[in-house]
C-alpha positions, 0 to 999 in steps of 0.5 A, a space after each residue: 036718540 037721546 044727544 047727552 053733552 060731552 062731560 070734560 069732568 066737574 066744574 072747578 071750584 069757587 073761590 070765592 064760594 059765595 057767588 056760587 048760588 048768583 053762577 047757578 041762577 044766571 048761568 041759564 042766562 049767557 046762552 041767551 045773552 050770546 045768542 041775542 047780542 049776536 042776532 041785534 048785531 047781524 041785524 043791524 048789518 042787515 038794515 045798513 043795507 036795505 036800500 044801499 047795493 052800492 057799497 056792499 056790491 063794491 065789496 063783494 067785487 073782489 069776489 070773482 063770481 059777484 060782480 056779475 051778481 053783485 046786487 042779487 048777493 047784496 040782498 040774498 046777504 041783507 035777507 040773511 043778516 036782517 031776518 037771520 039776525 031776528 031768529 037768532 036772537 029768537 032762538 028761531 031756526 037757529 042752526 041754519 041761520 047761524 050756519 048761513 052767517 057763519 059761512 058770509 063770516 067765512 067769506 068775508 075773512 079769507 077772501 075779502 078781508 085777509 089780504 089786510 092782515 089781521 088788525 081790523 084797524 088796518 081793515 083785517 079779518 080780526 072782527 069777521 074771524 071773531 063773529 063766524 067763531 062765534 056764529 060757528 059755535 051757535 050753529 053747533 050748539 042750536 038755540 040751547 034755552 030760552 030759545 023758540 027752537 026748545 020751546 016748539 021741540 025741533 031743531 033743524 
């Protein structure tokens, strides 16, 4: 079955109408650009945490469940962000890895980080509400171009 995007009608006008050939040539380009910038900073997240348990576990005490399994999350988080982190930013197994941090994003948010409030300054859930919106939107969308996914034709 053929999927067709959505059409919410022609895109507007311009106003300045010359930097319309520069939007058509790099508009290719912002999926990738969100897809990649997103995948270095998971793993980034992801490398703070090969070796370390004791601080993300501490943080995952609020959790009920995870203080029995705190390290056994910690890495099950740390493989996720780490090599999930790598395939997006591949375009690699995009859904599923995006959907998996979207998901921790989710977590994070309401459970560890909401009773802050949201100002990520006084620890809220400003920053890990913003990064699942956007690991949402990736797992909707899939690698889109100038992904591994298109280039070997499946998507999970």
């Amino acid at each position: 079955m053929e999927r067709r995007p959505v059409s919410l009608g022609a895109e507007p006008r311009l106003f300045f109408g010359a930097l319309e050939n520069f939007y058509a040539r790099g508009i290719s380009l912002s999926w990738p650009l969100i897809r990649f910038a997103v995948g270095l900073n998971l793993v980034i997240h992801g490398w703070g945490k090969v070796g370390r348990t004791a601080g993300p576990a501490q943080l995952l005490e609020k959790l009920p469940e995870a203080a029995q399994i705190g390290a056994q999350l910690t890495f099950l988080l740390m493989v996720s962000e780490l090599i999930g982190g790598v395939c997006l930013a591949l375009g690699l197994f995009t859904r599923i890895f995006a959907a998996m941090a979207a998901i921790e994003m989710a977590v994070l948010t309401f459970y560890i980080y909401w009773g802050n409030g949201f100002n990520w300054l006084s620890r809220g859930f400003e920053y890990t509400l913003l990064w699942g919106l956007v690991l949402f939107a990736i797992a909707l969308r899939g690698g889109g171009p100038w992904s591994l996914d298109r280039l070997f034709g499946r998507e999970i």
